[in-house]
N, C-alpha and C positions, 0 to 999 in steps of 0.2 A: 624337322625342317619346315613344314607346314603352321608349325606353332611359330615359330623365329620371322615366319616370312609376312602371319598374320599381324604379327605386333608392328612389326616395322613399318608394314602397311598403313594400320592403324594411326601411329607415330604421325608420320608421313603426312595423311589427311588431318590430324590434329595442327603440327605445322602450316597447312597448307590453308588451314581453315581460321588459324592465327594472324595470318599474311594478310591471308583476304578481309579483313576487318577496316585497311586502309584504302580496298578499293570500293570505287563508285558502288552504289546497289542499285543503280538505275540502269546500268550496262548490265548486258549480256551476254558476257564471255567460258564459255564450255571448260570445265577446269577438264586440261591434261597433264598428270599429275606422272613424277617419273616413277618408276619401278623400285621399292629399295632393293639395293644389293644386288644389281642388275638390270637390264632389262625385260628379261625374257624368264616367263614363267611356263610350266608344263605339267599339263591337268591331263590324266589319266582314268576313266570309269572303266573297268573290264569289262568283258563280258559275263552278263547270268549275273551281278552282283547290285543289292540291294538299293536304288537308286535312294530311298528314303533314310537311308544310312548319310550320315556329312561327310564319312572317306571320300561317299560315290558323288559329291559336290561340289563344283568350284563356286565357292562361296565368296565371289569378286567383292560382293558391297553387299552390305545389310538390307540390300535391295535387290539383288541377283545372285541366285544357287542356279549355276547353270548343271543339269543332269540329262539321263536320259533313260528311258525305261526299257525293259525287257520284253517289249513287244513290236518290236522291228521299226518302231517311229521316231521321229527326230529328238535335239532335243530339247527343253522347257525349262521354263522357272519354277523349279521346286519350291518356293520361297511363295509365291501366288498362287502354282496350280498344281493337281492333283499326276495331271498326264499333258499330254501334247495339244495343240491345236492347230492342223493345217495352215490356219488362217492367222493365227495370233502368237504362235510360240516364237522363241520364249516372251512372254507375254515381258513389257520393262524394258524392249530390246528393242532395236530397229540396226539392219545390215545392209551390206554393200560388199559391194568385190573392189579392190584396192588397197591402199593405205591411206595411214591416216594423215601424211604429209599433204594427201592432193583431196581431204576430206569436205570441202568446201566446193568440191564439183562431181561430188559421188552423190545418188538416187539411193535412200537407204529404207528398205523395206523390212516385211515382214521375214526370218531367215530363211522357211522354204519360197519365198519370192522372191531371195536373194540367188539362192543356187539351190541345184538338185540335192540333196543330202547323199546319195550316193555317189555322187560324182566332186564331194568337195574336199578329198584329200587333196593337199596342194595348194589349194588359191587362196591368194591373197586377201583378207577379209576386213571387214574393217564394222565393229561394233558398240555402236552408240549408246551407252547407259544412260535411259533418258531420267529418271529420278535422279539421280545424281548427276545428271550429263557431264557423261565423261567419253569418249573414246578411246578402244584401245585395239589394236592389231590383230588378227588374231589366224593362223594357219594349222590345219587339221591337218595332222598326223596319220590317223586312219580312222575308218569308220567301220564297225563290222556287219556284217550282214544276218542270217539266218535268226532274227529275232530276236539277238542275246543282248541287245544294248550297249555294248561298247564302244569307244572314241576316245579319242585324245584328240590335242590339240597343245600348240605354243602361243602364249599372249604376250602381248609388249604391253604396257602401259607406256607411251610415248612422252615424250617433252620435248615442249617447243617454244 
């Protein structure tokens, strides 16, 4: 399923990257790019399992493997960094609490400046891929505690 949903993916941005050859390149419009076969995707790390493994990745863009590591911290761009940063993770990222329909008036930070990591099952998120700038939705599932690195989360890739 993860192979079918990468191609499609891929597809998709080939497409989308075909289209865009008739617009301006002097504008600067944020590709939000729809979902194939859906809108709604669901990334899954367990806990205690190998973040350096690609299962334990969601590997959005050739620019962000979102993971998280086994040592009770947030989590990072496997794809840039080794482990987390307070300050920076996932480094490639920038976050907000919302959606992406009212994204033009969200303050979007660094993700633990966004919300507490423990406390972000549930909320509404909204995540800016800045190399690629893309936005896409994004609501955590669970987050486990006692060190083991586990999460999930559901993404939209939006269109509008």
């Amino acid at each position: 399923m993860k192979y079918l949903f990468k191609v499609t993916l891929l597809l998709s941005i080939l497409f989308y990257a075909c289209e865009s050859d008739s617009v301006d390149p002097n504008t600067s419009t944020p590709a939000i790019l729809p979902a194939p076969g859906g809108n709604q995707i669901t990334f899954t790390k367990a806990g205690n399992t190998d973040p350096n493994d690609a299962a334990n990745q969601d590997r959005i863009t050739d620019n962000v493997w979102i993971t998280r590591g086994n040592d009770g911290g947030q989590i990072f761009n496997i794809k840039t960094n080794s482990s987390y940063s307070k300050n920076s993770s996932p480094v490639g990222t920038e976050w907000a609490v919302g959606t992406v329909d009212n994204k033009d008036n969200l303050t979007f930070t660094p993700f633990r400046t966004a919300v507490k990591p423990k406390d972000v099952v549930g909320q509404n998120l909204v995540v800016h891929l800045i190399a690629d700038d893309m936005y896409l939705n994004v609501k955590f599932t669970s987050w486990s505690s006692n060190k083991s690195g586990g999460f999930s989360y559901i993404r939209d890739i939006v269109s509008q």
